[in-house]
N, C-alpha and C positions, 0 to 999 in steps of 0.2 A: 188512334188515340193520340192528343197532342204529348208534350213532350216541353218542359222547361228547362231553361239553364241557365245558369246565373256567370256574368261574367263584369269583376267591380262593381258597383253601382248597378248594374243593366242589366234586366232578368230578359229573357230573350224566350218565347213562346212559339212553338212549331206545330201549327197544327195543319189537322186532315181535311179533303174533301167530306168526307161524313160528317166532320166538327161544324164546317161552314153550313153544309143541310139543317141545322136541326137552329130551333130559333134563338137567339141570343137569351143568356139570362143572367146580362149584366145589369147592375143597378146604377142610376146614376144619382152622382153623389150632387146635394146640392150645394152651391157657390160660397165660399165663406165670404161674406161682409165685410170682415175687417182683413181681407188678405193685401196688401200694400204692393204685392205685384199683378193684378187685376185692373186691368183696361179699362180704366171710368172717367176718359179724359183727359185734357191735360193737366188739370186742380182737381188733388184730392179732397175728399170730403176733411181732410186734418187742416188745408189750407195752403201743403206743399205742393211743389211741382210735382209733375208724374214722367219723370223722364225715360219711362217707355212707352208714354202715347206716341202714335206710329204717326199721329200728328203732326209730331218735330221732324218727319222724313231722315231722320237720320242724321239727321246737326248735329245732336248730344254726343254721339259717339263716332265722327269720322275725326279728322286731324284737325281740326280748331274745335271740336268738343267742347277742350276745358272753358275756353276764351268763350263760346255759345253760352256757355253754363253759367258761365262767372255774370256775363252783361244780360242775360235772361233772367236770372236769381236777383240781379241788383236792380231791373226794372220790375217786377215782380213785385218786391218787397218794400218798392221807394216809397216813402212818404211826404215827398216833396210835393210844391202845390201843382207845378209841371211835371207829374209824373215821369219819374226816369232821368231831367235834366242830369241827377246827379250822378249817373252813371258814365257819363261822356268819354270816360280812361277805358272803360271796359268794353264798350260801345268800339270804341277807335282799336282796341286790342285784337278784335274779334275781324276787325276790316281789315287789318293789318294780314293778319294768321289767311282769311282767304282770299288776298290779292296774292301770298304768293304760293295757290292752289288752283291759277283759273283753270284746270280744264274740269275740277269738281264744283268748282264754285264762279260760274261765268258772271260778267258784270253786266246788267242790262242793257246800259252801252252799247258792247262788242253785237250782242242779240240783235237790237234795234236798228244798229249801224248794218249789219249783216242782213239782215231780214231787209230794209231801202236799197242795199246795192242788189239783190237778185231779182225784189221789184223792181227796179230801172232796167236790170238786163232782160229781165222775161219781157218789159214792155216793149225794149226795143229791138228784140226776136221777132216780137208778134206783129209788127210793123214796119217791114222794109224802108229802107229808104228815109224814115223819119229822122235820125240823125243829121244823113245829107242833107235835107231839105232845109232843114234850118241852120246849116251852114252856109251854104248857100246863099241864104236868105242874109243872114250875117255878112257873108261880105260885098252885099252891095248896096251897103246898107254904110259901109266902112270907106272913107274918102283915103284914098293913098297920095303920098305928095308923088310928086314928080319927080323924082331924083336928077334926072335927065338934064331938064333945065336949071335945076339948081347947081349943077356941078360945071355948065358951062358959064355963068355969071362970075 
C-alpha cells in the first residue's frame, strides 16, 4: 500500500511493487490556454515576450539578463522605421555586461581566430616539411648585400 506525506509545499508519495503492477488510473488534465507560463514560443499570443522560451538559451536569466532583457524589450517593441535603431544604449549595455563575462559569453572573433590557428597547425602536422620548404624557397629568393665588401671600402 503506497503511503503519502506532506512536507511544506511538497507531498511526497511512496509507493509499492504491487502499486506499479496494476495499470495507472490517472487522468490527465488538459492544458489551460490562458496559462502565461506554458511554452508557445518566444511571443505570446497577448504580444509579450516569453521569457522562458528555452529559445533564449538562457540570456534572460544568466548575469547580463537584465541588460538582455532591457535591448531585447526595446528592439521588440521599437517603432522606429529601422527597427531597433533606437535602442543603440541598451544594445551597447548589454555588449558591455558580456565582454566582461567571456568565458560565458565568447566573442566570435576569439572562435574564428582559434578555430584558423588549429587549422594551420593540423595542416602543418599533416605535412612535413611544408613549413621548411617554403622557407627555404624564401631565401633564395632574398638577395643579401655583401657586408664584407662594404666594410672594406
Amino acid at each position: 500500500m503506497s503511503s503519502v506525506r506532506e512536507e511544506g509545499k511538497d507531498r511526497i508519495i511512496f509507493v509499492t511493487k504491487e502499486d506499479h503492477a496494476a495499470p495507472s488510473s490517472a487522468e490527465l488534465v488538459e492544458e489551460d490556454p490562458n496559462d502565461p507560463y506554458e511554452e508557445r514560443g518566444l511571443i505570446l499570443p497577448s504580444g509579450e515576450i516569453n521569457w522562458n522560451c528555452p529559445c533564449l538559451g538562457g540570456m534572460a536569466s544568466g548575469p547580463c539578463g537584465t541588460e538582455f532583457k532591457d535591448a531585447f524589450s526595446c528592439f521588440h517593441y521599437s517603432k522606429e522605421e529601422v527597427k531597433g535603431s533606437d535602442c543603440l544604449e541598451q544594445f551597447r549595455a548589454m555588449q558591455e555586461c558580456m565582454q566582461r563575462y567571456p568565458e560565458l559569453y565568447p566573442q566570435e572573433d576569439e572562435k574564428s581566430s582559434e578555430t584558423d590557428q588549429t587549422s594551420q597547425d593540423s595542416a602543418s602536422a599533416e605535412t612535413p616539411g611544408a613549413n621548411s620548404a617554403s622557407t627555404t624557397e624564401q631565401d633564395s629568393n632574398t638577395t643579401q648585400p655583401n657586408t664584407e665588401s662594404s666594410v672594406e671600402s
